[in-house]
VOGU-3710 file (C-alpha; in Angstrom, 3 decimals, decimal comma):
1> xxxxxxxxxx> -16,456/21,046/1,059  -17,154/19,990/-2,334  -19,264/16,456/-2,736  -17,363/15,637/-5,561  -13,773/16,239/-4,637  -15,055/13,935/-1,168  -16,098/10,759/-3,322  -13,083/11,094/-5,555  -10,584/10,752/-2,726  -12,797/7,489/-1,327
11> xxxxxxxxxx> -12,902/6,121/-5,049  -9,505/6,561/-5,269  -8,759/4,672/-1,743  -10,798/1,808/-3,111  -8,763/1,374/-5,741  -5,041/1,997/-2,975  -7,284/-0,722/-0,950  -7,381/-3,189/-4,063  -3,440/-2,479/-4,883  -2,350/-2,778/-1,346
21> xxxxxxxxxx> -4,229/-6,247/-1,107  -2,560/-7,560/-4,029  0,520/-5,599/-2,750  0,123/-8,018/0,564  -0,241/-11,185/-1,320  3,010/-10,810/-2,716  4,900/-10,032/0,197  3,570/-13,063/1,716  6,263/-15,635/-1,042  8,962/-15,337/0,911
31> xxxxxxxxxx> 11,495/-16,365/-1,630  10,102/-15,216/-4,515  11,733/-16,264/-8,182  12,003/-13,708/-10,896  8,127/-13,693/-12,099  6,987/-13,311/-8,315  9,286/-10,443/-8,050  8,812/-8,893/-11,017  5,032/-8,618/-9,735  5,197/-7,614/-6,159
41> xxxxxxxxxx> 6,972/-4,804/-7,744  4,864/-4,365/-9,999  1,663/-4,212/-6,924  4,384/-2,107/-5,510  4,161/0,336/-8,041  0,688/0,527/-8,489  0,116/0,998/-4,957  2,475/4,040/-4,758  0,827/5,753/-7,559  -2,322/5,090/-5,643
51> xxxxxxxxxx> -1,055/6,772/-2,691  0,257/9,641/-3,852  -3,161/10,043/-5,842  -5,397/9,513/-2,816  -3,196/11,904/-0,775  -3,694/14,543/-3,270  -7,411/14,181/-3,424  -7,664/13,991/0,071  -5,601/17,168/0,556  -7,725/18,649/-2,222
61> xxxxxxxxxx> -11,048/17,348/-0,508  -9,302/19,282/2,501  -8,669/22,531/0,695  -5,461/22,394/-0,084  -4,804/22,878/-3,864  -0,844/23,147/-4,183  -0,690/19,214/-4,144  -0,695/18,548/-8,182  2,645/16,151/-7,846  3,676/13,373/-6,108
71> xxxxxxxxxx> 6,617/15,787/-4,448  3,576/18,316/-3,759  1,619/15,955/-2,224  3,934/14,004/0,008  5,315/17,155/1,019  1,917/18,489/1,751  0,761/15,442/3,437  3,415/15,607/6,170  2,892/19,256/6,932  -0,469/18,504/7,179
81> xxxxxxxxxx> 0,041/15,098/9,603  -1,871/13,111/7,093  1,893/11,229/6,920  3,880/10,884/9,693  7,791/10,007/7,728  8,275/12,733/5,275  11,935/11,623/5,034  10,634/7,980/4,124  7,830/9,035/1,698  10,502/11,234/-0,222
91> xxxxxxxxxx> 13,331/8,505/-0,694  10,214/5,907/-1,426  9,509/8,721/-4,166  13,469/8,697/-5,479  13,302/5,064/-4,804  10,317/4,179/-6,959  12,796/4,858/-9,931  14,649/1,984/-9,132  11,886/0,318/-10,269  12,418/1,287/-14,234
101> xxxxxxxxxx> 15,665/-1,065/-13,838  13,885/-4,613/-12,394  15,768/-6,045/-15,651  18,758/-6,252/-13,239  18,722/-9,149/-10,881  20,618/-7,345/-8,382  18,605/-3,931/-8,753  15,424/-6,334/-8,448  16,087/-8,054/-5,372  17,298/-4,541/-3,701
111> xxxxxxxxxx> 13,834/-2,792/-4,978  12,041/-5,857/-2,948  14,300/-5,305/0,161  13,178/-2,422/0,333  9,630/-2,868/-0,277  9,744/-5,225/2,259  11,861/-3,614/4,972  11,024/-0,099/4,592  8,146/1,165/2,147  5,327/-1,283/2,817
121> xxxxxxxxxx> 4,956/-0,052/6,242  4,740/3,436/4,923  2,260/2,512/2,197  -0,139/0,591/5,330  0,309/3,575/7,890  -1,304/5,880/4,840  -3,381/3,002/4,079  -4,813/2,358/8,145  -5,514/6,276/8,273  -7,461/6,784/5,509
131> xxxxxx> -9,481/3,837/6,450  -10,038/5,922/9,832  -11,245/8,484/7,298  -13,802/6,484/4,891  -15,567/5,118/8,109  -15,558/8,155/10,142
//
């Protein structure tokens, strides 16, 4: 095991830990105008890059080395039970292009929908695990 690649992956969940707080925060206006939106998206965002990031330094902490993109790395984490929904985490992947287009009202409030209904709970079921790691 290398020392370094083992503190990268737990710097890098500090950081997913910050984003999905902020991420929470958010989800907590429940009718959110266009500037709350626009920023729980936004959280959103930054906590998916986050993830993907943490999974790949995790995997790469674990030995794995084939995990250099998000696809890689989601993939990677489900055949490796680090993920449970590979399904989920792949459409959250296609998904997170949606977010390019939060100029649209309608494409807006159908991003939060699903942030709300579907990919939060993925993002917190990553996030609860690797908390399982860091204090293990």
């Amino acid at each position: 095991m290398d020392e370094h690649n083992d503190v990268r992956w737990k710097q890098r969940f500090d950081n997913y830990e910050k984003a999905m707080v902020h991420l929470e925060l958010a989800l907590q206006i429940q009718k959110p105008d266009v500037v709350h939106r626009a920023g729980l998206i936004q959280f959103f965002e930054m906590s998916f890059e986050l993830s993907w990031n943490v999974m790949k330094d995790y995997l790469t902490e674990q030995g794995y080395t084939d995990a250099k993109s998000p696809r890689a790395a989601i993939k990677k984490a489900f055949e490796t039970g680090l993920i449970e929904d590979g399904y989920g985490w792949i459409k959250l992947l296609e998904d997170r292009n949606l977010t390019s287009h939060v100029y649209d009202d309608a494409t807006a409030i159908k991003v939060e929908e699903l942030i709300r209904n579907e990919y939060y709970a993925l993002l917190k079921k990553l996030y609860s695990r690797l908390k399982t790691e860091t204090n293990a």
